[in-house]
py3Dmol code that shows the C-alpha trace and the ligand (Angstrom):
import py3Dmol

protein = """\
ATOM      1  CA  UNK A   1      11.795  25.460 -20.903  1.00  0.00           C
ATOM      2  CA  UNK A   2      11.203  21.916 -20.150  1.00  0.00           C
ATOM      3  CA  UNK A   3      10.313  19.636 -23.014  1.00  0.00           C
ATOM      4  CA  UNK A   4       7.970  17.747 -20.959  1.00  0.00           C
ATOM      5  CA  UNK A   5       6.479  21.008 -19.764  1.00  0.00           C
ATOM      6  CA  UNK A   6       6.373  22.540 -23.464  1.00  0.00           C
ATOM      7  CA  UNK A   7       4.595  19.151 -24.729  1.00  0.00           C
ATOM      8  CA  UNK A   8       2.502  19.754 -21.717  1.00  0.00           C
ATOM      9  CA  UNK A   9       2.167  24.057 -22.803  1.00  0.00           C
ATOM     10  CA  UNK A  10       0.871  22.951 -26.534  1.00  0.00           C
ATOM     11  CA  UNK A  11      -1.933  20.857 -24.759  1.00  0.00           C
ATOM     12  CA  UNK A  12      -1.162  17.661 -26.598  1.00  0.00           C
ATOM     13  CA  UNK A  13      -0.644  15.642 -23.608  1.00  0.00           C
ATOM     14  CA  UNK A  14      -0.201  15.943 -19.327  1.00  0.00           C
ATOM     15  CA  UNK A  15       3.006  16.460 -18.294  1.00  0.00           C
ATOM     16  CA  UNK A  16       3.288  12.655 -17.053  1.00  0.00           C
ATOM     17  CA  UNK A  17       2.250  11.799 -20.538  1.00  0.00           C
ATOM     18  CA  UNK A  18       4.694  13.758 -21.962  1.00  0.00           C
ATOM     19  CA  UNK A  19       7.772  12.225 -19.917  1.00  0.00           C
ATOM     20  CA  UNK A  20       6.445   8.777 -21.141  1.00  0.00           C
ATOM     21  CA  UNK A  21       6.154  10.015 -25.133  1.00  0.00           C
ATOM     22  CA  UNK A  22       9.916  11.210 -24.355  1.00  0.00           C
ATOM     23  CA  UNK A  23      10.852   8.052 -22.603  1.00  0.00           C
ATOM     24  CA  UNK A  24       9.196   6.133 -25.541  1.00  0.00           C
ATOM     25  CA  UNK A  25      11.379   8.012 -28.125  1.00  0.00           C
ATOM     26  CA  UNK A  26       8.053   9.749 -29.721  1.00  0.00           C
ATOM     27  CA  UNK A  27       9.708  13.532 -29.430  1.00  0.00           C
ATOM     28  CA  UNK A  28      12.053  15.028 -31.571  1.00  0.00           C
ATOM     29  CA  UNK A  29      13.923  18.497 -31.317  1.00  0.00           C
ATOM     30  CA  UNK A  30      14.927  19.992 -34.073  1.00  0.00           C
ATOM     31  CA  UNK A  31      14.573  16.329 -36.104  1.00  0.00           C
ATOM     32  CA  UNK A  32      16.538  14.479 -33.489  1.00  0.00           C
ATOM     33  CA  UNK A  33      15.392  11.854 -31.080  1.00  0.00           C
ATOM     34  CA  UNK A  34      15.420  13.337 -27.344  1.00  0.00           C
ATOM     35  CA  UNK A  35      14.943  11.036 -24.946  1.00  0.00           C
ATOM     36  CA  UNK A  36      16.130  12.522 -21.261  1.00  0.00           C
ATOM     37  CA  UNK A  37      13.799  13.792 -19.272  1.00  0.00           C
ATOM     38  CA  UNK A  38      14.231  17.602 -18.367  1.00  0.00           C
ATOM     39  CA  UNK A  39      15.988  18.461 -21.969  1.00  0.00           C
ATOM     40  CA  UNK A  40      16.122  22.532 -21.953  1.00  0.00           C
ATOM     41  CA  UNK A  41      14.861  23.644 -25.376  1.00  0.00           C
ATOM     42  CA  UNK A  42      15.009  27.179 -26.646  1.00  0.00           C
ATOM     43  CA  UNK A  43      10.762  27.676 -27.253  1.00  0.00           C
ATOM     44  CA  UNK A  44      11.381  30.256 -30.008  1.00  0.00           C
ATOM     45  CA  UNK A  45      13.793  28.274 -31.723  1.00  0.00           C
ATOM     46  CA  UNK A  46      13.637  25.115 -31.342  1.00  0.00           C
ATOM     47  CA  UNK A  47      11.020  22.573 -33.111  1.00  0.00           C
ATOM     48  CA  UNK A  48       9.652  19.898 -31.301  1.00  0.00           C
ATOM     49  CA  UNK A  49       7.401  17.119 -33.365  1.00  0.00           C
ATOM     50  CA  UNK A  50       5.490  14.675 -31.158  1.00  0.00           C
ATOM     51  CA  UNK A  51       5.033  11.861 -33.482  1.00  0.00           C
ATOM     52  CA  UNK A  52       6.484  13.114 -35.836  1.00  0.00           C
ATOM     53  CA  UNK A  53       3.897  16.288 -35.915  1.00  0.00           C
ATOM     54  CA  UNK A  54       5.169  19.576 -35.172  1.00  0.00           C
ATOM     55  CA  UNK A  55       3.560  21.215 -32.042  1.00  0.00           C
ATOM     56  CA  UNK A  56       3.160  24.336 -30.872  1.00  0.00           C
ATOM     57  CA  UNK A  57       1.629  26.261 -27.980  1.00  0.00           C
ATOM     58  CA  UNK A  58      -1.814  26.322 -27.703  1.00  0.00           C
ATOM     59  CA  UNK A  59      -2.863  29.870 -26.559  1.00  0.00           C
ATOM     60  CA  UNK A  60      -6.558  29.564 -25.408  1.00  0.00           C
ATOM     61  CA  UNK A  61      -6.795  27.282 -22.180  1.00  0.00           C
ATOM     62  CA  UNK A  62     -10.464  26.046 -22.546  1.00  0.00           C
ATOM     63  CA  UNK A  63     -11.586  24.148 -19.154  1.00  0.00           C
ATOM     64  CA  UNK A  64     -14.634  21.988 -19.863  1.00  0.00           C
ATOM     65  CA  UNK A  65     -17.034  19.836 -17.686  1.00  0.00           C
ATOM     66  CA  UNK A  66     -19.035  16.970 -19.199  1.00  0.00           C
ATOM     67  CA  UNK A  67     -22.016  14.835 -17.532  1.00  0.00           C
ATOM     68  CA  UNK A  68     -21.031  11.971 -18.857  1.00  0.00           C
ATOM     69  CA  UNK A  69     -23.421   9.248 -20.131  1.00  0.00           C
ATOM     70  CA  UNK A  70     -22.756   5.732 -20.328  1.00  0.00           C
ATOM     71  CA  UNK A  71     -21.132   3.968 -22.924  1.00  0.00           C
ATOM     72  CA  UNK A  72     -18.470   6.575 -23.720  1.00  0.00           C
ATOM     73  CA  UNK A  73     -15.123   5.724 -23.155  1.00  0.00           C
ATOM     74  CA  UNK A  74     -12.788   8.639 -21.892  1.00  0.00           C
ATOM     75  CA  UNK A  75      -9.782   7.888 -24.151  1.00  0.00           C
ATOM     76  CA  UNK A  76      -8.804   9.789 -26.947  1.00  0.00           C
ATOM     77  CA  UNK A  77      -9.305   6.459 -29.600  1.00  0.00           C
ATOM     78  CA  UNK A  78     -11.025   3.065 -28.799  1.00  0.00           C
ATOM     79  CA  UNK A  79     -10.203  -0.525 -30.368  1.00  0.00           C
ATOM     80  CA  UNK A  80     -13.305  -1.387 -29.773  1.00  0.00           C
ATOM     81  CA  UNK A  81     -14.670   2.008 -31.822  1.00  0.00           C
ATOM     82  CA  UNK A  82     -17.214   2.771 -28.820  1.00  0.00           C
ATOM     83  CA  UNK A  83     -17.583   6.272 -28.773  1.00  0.00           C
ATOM     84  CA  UNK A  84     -15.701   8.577 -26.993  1.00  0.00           C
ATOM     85  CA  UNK A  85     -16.448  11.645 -25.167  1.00  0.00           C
ATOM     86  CA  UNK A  86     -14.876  14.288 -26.898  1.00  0.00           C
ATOM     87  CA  UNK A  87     -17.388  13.170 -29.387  1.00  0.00           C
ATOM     88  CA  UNK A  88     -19.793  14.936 -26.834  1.00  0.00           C
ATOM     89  CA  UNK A  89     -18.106  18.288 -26.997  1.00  0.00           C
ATOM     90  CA  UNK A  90     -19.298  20.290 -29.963  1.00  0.00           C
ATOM     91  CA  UNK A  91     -18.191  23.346 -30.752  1.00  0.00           C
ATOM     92  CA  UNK A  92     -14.568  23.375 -29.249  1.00  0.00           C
ATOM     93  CA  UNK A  93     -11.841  24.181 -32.181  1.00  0.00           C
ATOM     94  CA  UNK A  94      -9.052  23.694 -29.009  1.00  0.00           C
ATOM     95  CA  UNK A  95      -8.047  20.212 -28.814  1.00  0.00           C
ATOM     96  CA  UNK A  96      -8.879  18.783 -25.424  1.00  0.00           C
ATOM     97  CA  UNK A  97      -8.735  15.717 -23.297  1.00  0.00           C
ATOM     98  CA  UNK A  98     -10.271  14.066 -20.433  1.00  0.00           C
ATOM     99  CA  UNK A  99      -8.558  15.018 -16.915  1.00  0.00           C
ATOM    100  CA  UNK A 100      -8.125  11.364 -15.951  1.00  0.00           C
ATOM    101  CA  UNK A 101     -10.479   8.757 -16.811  1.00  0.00           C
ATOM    102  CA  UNK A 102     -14.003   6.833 -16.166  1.00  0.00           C
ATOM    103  CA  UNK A 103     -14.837   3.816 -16.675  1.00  0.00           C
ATOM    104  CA  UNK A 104     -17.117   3.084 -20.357  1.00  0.00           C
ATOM    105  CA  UNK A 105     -19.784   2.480 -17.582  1.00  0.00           C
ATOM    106  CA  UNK A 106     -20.002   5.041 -15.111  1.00  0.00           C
ATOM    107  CA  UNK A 107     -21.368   8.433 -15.244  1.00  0.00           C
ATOM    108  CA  UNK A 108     -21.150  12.275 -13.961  1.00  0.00           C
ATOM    109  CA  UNK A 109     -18.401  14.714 -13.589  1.00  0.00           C
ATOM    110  CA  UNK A 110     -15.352  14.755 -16.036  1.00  0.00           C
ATOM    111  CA  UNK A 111     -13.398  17.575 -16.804  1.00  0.00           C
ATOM    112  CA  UNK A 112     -11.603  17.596 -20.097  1.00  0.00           C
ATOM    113  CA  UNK A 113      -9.217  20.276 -20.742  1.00  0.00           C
ATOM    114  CA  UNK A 114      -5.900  21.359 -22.744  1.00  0.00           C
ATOM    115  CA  UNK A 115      -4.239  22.519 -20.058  1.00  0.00           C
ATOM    116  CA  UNK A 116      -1.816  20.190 -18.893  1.00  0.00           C
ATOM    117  CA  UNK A 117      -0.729  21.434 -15.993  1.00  0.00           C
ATOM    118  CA  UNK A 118      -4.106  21.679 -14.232  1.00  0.00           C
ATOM    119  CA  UNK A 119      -4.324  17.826 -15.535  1.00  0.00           C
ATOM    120  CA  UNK A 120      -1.076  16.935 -14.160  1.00  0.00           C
ATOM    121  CA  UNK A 121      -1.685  18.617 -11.168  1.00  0.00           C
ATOM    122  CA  UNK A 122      -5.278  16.910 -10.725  1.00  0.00           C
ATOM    123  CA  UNK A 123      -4.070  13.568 -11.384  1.00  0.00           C
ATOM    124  CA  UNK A 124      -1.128  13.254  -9.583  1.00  0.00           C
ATOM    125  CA  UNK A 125      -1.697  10.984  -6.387  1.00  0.00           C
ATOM    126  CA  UNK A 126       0.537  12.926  -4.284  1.00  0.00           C
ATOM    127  CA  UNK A 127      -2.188  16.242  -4.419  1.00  0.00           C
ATOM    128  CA  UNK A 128      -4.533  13.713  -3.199  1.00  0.00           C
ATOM    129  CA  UNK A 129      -7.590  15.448  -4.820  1.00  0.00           C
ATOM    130  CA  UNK A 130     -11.160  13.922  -3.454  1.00  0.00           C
ATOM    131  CA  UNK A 131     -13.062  12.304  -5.974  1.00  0.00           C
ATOM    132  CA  UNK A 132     -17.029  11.704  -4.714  1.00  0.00           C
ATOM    133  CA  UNK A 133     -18.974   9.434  -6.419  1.00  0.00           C
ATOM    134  CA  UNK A 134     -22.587   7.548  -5.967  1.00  0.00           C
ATOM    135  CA  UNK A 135     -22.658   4.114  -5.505  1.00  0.00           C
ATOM    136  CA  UNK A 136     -25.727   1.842  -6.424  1.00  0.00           C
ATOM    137  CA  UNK A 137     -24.312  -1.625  -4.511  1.00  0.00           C
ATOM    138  CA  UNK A 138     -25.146  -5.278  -4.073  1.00  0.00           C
ATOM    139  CA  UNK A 139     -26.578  -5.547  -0.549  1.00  0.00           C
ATOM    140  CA  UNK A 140     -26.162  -3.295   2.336  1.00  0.00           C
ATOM    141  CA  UNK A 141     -22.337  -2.719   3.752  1.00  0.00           C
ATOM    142  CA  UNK A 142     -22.166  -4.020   8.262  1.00  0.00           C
ATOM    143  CA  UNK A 143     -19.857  -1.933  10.125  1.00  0.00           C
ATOM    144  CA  UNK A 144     -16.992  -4.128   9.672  1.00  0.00           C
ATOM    145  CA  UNK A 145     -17.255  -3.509   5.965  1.00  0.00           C
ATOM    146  CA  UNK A 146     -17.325  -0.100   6.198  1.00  0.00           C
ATOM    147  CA  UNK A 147     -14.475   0.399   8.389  1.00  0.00           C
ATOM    148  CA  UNK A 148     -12.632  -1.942   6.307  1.00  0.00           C
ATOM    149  CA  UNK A 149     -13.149  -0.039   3.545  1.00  0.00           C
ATOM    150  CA  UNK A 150     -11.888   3.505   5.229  1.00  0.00           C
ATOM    151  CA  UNK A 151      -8.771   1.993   6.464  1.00  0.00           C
ATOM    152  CA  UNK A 152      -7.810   0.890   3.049  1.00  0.00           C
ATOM    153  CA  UNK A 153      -8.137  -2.820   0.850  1.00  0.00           C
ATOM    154  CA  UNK A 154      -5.528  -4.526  -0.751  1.00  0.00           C
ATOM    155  CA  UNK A 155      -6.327  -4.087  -4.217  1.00  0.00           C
ATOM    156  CA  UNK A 156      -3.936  -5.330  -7.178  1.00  0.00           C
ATOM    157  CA  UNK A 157      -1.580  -6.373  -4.220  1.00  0.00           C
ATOM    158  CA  UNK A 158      -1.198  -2.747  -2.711  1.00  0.00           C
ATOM    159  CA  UNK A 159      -3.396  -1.189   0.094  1.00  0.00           C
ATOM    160  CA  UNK A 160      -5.345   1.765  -1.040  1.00  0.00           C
ATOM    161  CA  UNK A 161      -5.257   4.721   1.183  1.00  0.00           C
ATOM    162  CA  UNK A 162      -8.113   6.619   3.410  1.00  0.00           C
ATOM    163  CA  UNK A 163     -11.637   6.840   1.823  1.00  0.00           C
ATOM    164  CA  UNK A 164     -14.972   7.771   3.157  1.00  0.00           C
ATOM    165  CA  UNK A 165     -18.063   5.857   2.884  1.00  0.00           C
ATOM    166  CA  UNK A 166     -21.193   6.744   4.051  1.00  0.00           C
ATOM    167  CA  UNK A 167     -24.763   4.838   3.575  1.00  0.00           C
ATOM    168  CA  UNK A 168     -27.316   7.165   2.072  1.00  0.00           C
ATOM    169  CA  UNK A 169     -30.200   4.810   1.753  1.00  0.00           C
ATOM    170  CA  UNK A 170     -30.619   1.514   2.293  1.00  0.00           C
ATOM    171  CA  UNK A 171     -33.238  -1.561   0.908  1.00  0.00           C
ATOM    172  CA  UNK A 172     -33.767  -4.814   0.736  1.00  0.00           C
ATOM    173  CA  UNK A 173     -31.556  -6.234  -1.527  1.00  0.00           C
ATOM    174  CA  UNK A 174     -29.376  -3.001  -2.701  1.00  0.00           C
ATOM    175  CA  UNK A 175     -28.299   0.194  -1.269  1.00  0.00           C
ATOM    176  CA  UNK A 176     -26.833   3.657  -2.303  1.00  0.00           C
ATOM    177  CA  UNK A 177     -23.518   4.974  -1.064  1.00  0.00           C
ATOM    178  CA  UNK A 178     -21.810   8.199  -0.840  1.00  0.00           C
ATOM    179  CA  UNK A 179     -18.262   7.468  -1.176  1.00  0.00           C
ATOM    180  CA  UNK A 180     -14.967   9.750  -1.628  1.00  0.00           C
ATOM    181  CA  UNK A 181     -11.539   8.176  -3.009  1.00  0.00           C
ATOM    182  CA  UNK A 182      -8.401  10.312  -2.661  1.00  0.00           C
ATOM    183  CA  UNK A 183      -6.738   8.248  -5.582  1.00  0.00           C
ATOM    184  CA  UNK A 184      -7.491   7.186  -9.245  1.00  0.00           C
ATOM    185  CA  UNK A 185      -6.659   3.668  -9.232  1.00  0.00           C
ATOM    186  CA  UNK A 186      -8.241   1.541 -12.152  1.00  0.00           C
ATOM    187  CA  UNK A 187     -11.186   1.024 -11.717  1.00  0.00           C
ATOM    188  CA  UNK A 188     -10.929   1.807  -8.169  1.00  0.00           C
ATOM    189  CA  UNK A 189     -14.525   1.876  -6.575  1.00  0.00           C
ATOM    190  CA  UNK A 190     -15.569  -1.088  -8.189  1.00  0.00           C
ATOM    191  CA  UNK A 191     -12.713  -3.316  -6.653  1.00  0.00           C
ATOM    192  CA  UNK A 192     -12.916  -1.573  -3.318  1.00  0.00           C
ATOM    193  CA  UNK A 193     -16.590  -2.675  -2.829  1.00  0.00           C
ATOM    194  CA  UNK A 194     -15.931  -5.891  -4.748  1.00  0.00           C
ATOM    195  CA  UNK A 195     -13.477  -6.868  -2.076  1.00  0.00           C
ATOM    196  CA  UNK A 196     -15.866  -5.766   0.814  1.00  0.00           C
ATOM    197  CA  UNK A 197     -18.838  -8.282  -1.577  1.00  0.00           C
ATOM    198  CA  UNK A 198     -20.708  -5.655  -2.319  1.00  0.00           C
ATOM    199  CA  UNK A 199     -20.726  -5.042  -6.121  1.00  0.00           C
ATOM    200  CA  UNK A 200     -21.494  -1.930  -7.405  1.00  0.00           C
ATOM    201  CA  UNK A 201     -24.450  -2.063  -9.731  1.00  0.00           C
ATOM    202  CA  UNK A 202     -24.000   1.845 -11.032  1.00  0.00           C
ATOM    203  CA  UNK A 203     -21.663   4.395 -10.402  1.00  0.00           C
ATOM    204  CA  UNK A 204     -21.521   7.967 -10.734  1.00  0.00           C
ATOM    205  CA  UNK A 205     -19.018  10.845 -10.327  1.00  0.00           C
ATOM    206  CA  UNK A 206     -20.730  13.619  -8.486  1.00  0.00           C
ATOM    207  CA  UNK A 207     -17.173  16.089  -7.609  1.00  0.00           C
ATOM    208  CA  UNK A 208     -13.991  16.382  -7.565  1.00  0.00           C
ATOM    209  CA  UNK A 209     -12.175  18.437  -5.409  1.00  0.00           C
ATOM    210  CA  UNK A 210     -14.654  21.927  -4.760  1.00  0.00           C
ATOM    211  CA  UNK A 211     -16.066  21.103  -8.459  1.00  0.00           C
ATOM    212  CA  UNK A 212     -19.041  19.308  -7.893  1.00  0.00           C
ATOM    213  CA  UNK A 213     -21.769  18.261 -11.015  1.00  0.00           C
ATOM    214  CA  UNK A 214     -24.545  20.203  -9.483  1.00  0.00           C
ATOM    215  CA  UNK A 215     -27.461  19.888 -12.223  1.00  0.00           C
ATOM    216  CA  UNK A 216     -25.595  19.127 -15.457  1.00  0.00           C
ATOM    217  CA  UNK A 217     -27.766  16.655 -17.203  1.00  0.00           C
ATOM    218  CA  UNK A 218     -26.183  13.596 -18.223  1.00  0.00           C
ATOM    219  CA  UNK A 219     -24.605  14.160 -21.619  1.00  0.00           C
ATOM    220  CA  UNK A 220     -24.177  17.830 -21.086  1.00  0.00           C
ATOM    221  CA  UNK A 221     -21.683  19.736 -20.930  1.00  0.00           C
ATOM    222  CA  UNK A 222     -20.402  23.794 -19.690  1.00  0.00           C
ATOM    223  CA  UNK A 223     -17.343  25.534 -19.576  1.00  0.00           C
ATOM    224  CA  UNK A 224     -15.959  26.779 -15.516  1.00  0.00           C
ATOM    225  CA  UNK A 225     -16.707  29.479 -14.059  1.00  0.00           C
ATOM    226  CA  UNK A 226     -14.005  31.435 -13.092  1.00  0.00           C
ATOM    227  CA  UNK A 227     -14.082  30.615  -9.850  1.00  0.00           C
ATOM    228  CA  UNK A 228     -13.902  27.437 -10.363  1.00  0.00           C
ATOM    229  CA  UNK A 229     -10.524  27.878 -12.589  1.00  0.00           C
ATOM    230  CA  UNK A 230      -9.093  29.960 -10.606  1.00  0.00           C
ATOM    231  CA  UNK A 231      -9.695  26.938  -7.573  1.00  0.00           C
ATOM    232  CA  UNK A 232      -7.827  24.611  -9.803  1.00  0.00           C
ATOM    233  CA  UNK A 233      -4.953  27.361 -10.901  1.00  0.00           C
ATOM    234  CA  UNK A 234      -4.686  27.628  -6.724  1.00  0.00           C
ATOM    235  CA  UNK A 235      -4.509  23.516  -6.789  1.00  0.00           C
TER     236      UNK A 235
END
"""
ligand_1 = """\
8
URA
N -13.805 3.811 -9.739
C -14.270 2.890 -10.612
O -14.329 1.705 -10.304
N -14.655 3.311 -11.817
C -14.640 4.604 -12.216
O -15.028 4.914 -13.343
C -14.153 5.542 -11.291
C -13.740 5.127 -10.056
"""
view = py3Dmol.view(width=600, height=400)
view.addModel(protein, "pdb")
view.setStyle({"model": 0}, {"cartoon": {"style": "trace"}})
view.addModel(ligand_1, "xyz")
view.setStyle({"model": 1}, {"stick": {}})
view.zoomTo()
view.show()
């Protein structure tokens, strides 16, 4: 098998991840250094440490989805020591992680999982999964702006590509937005309707591809439905 795919099989990271911790020199096989991408290793044989830890296969596949609140961050250790939302997940032994990341400030859907396959597969831009999210923005969006912002805005020097926007309601001073990205871009929304001078106020992740948050109160969490698994094993 792969090594990035076997890093990927014993949940400790996505298979992206896993390329870069080979790439960085972090993997060894058999106590040597590997660091080309696509090594073949022998799975019953062969010993693969990740940091110097020894890994192995994780056999449960636990698919998780968390309401999350704000202040958490979604990464798996903070320098600032904010919390983190595994910290949210109680009686898990597997060892999961987030499916691709919110900002400390935003809430709603994340899925956290130790299946890296279904992560790598949800997070790669090419599958072009649509992530919907709530808006609470600055002002109310013309026509111009909203067009502007479907077509795509230069963001961090390079145009995003096709979203949806749609006003839901609309007052005085702020209004609420139904918006789909097909990307993950840092911190994506927030510069998109930044550059149209509208910025968001609060933001909130309410699906992502056919998973949607339904009524999961915030801070909350459930394990899929097996449905919904078998939608992302079809991804
Ligand atoms: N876009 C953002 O700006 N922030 C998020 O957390 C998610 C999408």
């Amino acid at each position: 098998m792969r090594l990035q795919k076997y890093i990927a099989l014993c949940g400790v990271a996505s298979r992206r991840k896993a390329e870069e911790l080979i790439l960085e020199g972090k993997v060894k096989v058999n106590d040597k250094v590997i660091k080309e991408l696509g090594t073949i290793i022998d799975i019953e044989k062969d010993r693969v440490k990740v940091n110097d830890k020894p890994i192995k296969p994780e056999k449960k596949k636990v698919y998780i989805m968390l309401n999350k609140p704000i202040g958490y961050v979604t990464t798996l250790k903070d320098e600032k020591d904010r919390r983190i939302v595994t910290d949210l997940i109680e009686g898990v032994k597997e060892r999961i992680y987030p499916v691709g990341r919110l900002d400390a400030d935003t809430t709603g859907l994340l899925l956290l999982t130790n299946d890296g396959d279904i992560t790598y597969k949800l997070t790669h831009p090419a599958n072009e999964i649509p992530k919907r999210y709530i808006a609470i923005v600055e002002g109310v969006p013309n026509k111009i702006e909203l067009e502007k912002f479907r077509k795509g805005i230069k963001i961090d020097g390079r145009y995003t590509s096709k979203a949806k926007i749609k006003i839901l309601r609309r007052f005085e001073d702020e209004s609420i937005l139904d918006i789909t990205i097909y990307e993950g871009r840092n911190r994506q929304i927030k510069k998109m309707c930044e550059a149209i001078n509208h910025p968001v106020k609060k933001l909130k992740r309410i699906a992502m591809g056919e998973l949607e948050l339904g009524g999961l109160n915030i801070g909350d969490w459930r394990y899929l439905e097996d449905e919904e698994i078998e939608y992302l094993k079809k991804l």
